[in-house]
C-alpha positions in Angstrom: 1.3 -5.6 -12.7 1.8 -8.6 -10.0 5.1 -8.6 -7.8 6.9 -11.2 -10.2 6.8 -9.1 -13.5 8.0 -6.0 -10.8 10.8 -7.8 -10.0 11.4 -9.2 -14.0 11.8 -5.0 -15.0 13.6 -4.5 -12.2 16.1 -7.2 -12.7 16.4 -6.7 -15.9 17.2 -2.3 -15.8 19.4 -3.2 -12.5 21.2 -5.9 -14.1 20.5 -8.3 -10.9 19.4 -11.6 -10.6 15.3 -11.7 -10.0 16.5 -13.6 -6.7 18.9 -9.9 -5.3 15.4 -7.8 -6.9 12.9 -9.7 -5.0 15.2 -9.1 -1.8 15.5 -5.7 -2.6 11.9 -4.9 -3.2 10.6 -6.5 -0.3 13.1 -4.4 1.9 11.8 -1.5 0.9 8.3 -2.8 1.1 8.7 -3.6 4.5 10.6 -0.6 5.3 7.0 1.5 3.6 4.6 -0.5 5.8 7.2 0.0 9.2 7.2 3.7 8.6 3.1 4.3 8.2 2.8 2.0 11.1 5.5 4.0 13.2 5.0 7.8 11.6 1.5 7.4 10.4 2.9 8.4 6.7 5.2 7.8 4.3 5.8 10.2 1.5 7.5 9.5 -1.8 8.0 12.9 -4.0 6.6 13.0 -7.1 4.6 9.6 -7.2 2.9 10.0 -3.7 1.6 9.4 0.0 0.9 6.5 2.3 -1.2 7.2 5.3 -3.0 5.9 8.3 -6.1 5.9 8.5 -9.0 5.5 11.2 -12.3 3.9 10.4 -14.9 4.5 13.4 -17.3 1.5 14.2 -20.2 1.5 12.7 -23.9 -0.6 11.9 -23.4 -3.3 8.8 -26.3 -4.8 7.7 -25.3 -9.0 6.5 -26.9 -9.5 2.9 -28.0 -12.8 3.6 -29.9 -12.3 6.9 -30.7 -8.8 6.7 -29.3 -8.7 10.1 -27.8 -5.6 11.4 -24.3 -6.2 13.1 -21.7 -3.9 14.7 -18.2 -3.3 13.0 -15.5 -2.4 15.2 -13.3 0.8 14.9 -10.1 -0.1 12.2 -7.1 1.4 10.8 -6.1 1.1 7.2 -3.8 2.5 5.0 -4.7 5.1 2.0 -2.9 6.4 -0.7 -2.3 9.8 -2.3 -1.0 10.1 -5.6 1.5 13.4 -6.2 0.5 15.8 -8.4 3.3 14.7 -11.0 1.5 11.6 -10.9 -1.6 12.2 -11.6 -0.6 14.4 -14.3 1.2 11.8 -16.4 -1.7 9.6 -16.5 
């Protein structure tokens, strides 16, 4: 599902315009990606987790030259579906 048929279903069960949905989803979006960057996690019961997460540097190896290169340390964020998820799949 891209963001435009999101905001299509939930237009169309909210009765909004797509414009009002669009605004309200990226609110909360943003609001999801301010609170793992501030907390370190967001939960959601019943569909799930959002988490930072720490990659330590490590040795790459570049396909093309076989060179070995260094990758810095990284953060990312993970997900972790809730149990009532994963059982309705």
């Amino acid at each position: 599902m891209t963001k435009a048929e999101l905001v299509e279903v939930v237009a169309a069960q909210s009765r909004l315009t797509k414009k009002s949905a669009a605004q309200i989803l990226d609110i909360v979006f943003n609001n999801i990606g301010k609170a793992v960057k501030k907390d370190t996690r967001f939960s959601y019961p019943g569909f799930g987790t959002w988490s930072l997460r720490s990659r330590k540097a490590r040795k790459i190896r570049n396909p093309q030259t076989n060179e070995m290169m260094k990758l810095k340390a990284s953060k990312t964020v993970g997900f972790r579906p809730a149990k009532e998820l994963k059982n309705s799949l």
